[in-house]
N, C-alpha and C positions, 0 to 999 in steps of 0.2 A: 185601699192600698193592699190591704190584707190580702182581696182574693188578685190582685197582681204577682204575688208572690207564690202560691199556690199553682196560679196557672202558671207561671216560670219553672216551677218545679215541676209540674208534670209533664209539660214540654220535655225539659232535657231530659226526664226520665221515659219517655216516649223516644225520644231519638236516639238514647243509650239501647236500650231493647232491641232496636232496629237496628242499629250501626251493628250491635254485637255478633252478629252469623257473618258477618261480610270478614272478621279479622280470625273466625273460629276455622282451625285446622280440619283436614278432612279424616272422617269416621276410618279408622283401620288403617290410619298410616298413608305412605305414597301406594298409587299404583302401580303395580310391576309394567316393564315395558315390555310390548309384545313382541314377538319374533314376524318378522317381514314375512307381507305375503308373495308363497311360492305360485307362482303362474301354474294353471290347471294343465296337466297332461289328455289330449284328447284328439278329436276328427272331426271335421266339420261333413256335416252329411245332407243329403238333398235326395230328392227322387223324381222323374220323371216317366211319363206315361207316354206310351205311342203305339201306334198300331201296324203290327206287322202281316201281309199277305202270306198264309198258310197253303202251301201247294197241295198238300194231301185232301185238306178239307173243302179247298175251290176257296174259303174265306180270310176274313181277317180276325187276330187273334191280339187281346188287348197285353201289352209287355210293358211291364216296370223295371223301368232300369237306376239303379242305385248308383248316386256317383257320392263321391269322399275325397277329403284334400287335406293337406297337415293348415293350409289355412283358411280364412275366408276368402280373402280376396279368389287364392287358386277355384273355390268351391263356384265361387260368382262366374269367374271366366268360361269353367266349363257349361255353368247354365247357360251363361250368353252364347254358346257353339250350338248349344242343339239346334235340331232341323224344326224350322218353323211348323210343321203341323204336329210336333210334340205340346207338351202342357208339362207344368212344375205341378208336380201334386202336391211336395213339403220341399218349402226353400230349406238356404244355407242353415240347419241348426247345427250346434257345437252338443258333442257327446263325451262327457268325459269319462278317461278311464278307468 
């Protein structure tokens, strides 16, 4: 009966130790509430390649043209316009300023 008694006590002294972090306040108080995040000021940017016929040279001359939009979506629609024998070299990234 003895060690019945022993192992009861160190039960609830086991379950005390463990219960006790669950009701302990946190280290350094509350935490400050943070200020709202402001949406990034920026350009969405793209690039496109394609080849233009050079009169001077008899040849063709490789042209990168840069397109930009305040959003995605506009940035997407101009990719979807170019001329099918163009290439996307860098889709829609966002640049902020």
């Amino acid at each position: 009966m003895r060690m019945d008694r022993k192992a009861s006590l160190l039960l609830s002294s086991l379950l005390l130790v463990v219960a006790l972090p669950l009701n302990a306040t946190q280290v350094g108080g509350p935490r400050p509430s943070l200020p709202p995040l402001q949406p990034l000021e920026g350009v969405w940017e793209a690039t496109v390649r394609s080849w233009q016929y050079n009169s001077v040279t008899g040849g063709y001359i490789e042209v990168f043209t840069p397109i930009s939009a305040s959003t995605r979506e506009g940035c997407e629609a101009q990719l979807s316009n170019i001329d099918s024998s163009a290439t996307i070299v860098k889709f829609c990234t966002f640049r902020a300023y």
